[in-house]
C-alpha positions in Angstrom: -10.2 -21.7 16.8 -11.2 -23.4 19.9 -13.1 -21.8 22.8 -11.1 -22.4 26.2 -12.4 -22.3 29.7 -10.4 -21.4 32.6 -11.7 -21.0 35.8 -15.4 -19.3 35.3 -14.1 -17.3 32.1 -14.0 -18.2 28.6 -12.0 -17.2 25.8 -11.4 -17.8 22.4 -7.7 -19.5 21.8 -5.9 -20.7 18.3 -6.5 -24.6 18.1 -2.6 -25.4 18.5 -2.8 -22.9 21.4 -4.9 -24.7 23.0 -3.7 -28.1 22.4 -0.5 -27.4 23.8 -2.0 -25.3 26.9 -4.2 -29.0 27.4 -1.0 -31.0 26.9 1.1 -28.3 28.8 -1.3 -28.5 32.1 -2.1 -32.2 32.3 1.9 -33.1 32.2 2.5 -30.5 35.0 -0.4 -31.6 36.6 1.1 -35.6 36.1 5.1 -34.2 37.3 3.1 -32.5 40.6 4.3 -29.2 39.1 2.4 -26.1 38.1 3.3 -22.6 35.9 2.3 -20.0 34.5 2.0 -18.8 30.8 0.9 -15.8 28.7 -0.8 -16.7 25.3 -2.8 -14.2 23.0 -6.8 -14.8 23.4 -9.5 -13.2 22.5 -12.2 -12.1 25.1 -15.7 -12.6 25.3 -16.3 -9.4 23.4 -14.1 -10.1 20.8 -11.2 -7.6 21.5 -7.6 -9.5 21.0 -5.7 -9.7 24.6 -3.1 -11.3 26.6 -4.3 -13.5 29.3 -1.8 -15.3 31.9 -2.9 -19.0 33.5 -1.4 -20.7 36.3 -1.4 -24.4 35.5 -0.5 -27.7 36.8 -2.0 -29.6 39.4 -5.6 -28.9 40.4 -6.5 -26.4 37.3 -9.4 -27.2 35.4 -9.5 -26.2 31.6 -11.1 -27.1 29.0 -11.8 -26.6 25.4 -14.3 -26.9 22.7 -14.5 -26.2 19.0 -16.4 -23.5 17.8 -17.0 -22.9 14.0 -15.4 -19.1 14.2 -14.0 -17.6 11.1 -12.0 -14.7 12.9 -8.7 -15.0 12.5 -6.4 -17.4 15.6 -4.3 -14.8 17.6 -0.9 -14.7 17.5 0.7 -17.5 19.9 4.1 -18.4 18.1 5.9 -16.7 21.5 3.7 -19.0 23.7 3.8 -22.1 21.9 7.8 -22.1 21.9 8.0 -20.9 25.8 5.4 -23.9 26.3 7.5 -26.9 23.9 10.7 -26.3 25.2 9.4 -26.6 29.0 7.2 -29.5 27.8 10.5 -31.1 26.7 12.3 -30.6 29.8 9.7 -31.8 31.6 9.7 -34.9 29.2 13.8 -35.5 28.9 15.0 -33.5 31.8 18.9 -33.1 32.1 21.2 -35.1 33.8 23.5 -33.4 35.7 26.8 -34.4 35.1 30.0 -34.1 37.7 32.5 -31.1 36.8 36.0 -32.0 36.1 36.4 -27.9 38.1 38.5 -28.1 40.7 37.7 -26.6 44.1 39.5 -24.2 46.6 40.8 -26.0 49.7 38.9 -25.2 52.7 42.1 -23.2 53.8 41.3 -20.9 51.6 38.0 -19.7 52.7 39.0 -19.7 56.3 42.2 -17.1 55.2 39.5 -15.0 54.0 37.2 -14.8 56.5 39.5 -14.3 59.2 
């Protein structure tokens, strides 16, 4: 369990949550792009909830360790939404040309008209 720190609010964040988040933000950050996620936390008074960041360029988080024995939230949702768009971000894909033939411009003009 780590303790993460998003703007002036901290919150209490499963330690491969968090990672990833970290990882998540800093490539954004690096591709000049920025998103937003939804992860399970728990707040400062303990109570489990869902909090939502905008990251990417300019968003400052951090996180720390903590030696909590409460149990990590739930992130299994987050973490998947957050390695597929890190992989995309890593090996985007390469658009390829279609082998899709297109209408002659003919066409269009008969319908318009």
């Amino acid at each position: 369990m780590k303790h993460l720190t998003y703007a002036d609010q901290s919150v209490l964040i499963g330690d491969e949550a968090a990672d990833v988040l970290i990882r998540f933000s800093a490539l954004l950050a690096e591709k000049g792009h920025a998103d937003a996620i939804s992860l399970n936390v728990l707040g400062e008074d303990g109570d489990a909830t869902e909090a939502s960041f905008v990251i990417g360029s300019g968003t400052n988080l951090m996180t720390a360790s903590t030696n909590s024995t409460i149990p990590e939230p739930d992130n299994e949702k987050g973490l998947a939404v957050m390695h597929e768009k890190i992989e995309r971000l890593l090996s985007p894909r390469i658009a390829e040309p279609s082998n899709d033939t297109w209408p002659a411009a003919e066409e269009f003009d008969s319908h318009t008209g």
